[in-house]
N, C-alpha and C positions, 0 to 999 in steps of 0.2 A: 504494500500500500504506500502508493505518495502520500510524505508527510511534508509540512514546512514549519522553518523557525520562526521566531518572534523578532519584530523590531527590537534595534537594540537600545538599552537603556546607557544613556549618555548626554552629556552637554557640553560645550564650551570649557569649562574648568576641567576636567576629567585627567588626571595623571596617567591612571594605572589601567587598561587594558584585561578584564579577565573573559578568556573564552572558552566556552564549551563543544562538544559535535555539534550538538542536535538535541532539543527535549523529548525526554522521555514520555510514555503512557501518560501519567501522571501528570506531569507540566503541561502537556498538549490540552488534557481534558478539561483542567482546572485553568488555560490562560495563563499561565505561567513560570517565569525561570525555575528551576527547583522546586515543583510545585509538590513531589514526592517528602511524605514527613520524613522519612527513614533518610533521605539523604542530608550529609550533615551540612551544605552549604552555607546555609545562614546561620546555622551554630555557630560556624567557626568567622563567620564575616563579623559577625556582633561579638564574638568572645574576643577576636584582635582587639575592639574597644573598650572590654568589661562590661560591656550591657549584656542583657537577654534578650533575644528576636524576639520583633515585631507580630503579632499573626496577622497582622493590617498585610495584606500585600505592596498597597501607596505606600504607607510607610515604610514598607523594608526599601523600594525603588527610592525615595527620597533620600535616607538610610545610604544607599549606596553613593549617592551625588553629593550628599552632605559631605562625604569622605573623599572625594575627587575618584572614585572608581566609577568605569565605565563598565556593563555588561551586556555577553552578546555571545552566538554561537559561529562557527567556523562554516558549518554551510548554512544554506538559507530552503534547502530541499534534497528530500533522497528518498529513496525506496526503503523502507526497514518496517518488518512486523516484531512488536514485539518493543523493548528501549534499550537492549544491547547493543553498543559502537559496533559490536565485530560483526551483528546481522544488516548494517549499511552496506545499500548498494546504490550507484549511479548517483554520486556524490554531485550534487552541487553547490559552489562556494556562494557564500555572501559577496558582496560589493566592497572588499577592503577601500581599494583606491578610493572610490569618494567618499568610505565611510572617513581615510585617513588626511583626505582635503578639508574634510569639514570640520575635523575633528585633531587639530594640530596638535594640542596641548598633553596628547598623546606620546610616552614615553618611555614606557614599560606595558610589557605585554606579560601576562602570566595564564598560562597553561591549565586548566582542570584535569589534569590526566594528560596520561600518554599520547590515548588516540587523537586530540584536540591537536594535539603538536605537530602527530604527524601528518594530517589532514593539512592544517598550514603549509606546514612545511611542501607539502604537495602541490595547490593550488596557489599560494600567496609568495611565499619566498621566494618561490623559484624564479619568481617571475618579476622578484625585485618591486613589489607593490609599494608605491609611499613614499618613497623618497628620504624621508624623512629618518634620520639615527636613532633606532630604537633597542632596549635591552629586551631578550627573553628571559622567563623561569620557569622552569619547570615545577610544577606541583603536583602529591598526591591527588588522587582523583577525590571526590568528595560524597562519591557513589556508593552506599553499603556494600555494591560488589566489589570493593576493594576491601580488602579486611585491615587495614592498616588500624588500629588504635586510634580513635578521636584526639586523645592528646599526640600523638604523635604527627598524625595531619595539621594539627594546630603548629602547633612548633616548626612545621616548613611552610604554610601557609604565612609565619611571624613577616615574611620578608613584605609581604605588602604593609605593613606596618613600616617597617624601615624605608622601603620606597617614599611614603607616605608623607612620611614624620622624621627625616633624618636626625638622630642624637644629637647631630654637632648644630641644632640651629634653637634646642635648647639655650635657653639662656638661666645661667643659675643667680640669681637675686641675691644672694650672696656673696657672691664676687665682687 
């Protein structure tokens, strides 16, 4: 069955880049990124700030813009029964290029998983989309079907923080 992704959620200020394949059963049904409870995505986007997720939907997207992250999936259509990356077939990409004209302010890209990466890496890098100098990371997937330990997702997810919020622009009042 053709399925298709979500517009992506972003604006003008946006630093940080995270993208997924494609949503799942659950996200599709419900209109939304992560829309699967089991998956820990917004655990761990609101743990990076010490909050507890929203169940507002608006507010998790607000949530996200508040923090200068942008979110959005790697294609924009494909063949897949089921919300397994590896049951994708006849992969079509999103629109990086003018997603990445419009959206300058963009400068780190972070990964949800393997397959997200290599789906780019596929359709976008190759082809030198953007112009523009940007870092990737690679992240655990955020998918229960990754069995990684929540804390342990948490702790390599930490670098969007650091992206974010770099240490050195602390300023200590004390000084």
């Amino acid at each position: 069955m053709k399925i298709y992704s979500f517009a992506p959620i972003a604006d003008e200020s946006c630093k940080v880049l995270i993208l997924g394949t494609m949503p799942g059963v659950m996200s599709l049904k419900k209109q939304q990124y992560y829309g699967f409870e089991r998956n820990a995505f917004w655990r761990i986007i609101y743990a990076l700030f010490d909050q507890e997720p929203d169940n507002d939907y608006e507010m998790r997207r607000a949530f996200l813009l508040r923090h200068r992250i942008a979110l959005w999936d790697v294609l924009k259509a494909c063949e897949r029964e089921g919300s397994s990356d590896s049951c994708i077939r006849d992969p079509e990409p999103n629109d990086f290029e003018s997603f990445y004209e419009r959206y300058r302010s963009i400068r780190y890209v972070c990964f949800n998983g393997g397959p997200a990466r290599r789906l780019y890496d596929r359709f976008v890098r190759k082809k030198g989309t953007g112009g523009h100098i940007r870092q990737y990371f690679d992240l655990p997937s955020t998918s229960p079907a990754y069995t990684l330990a929540f804390e342990k997702k948490l702790e390599k997810w930490m670098v969007l923080k650091e992206l974010l919020y770099p240490v050195d622009h602390i300023v200590d009042p004390f000084l």
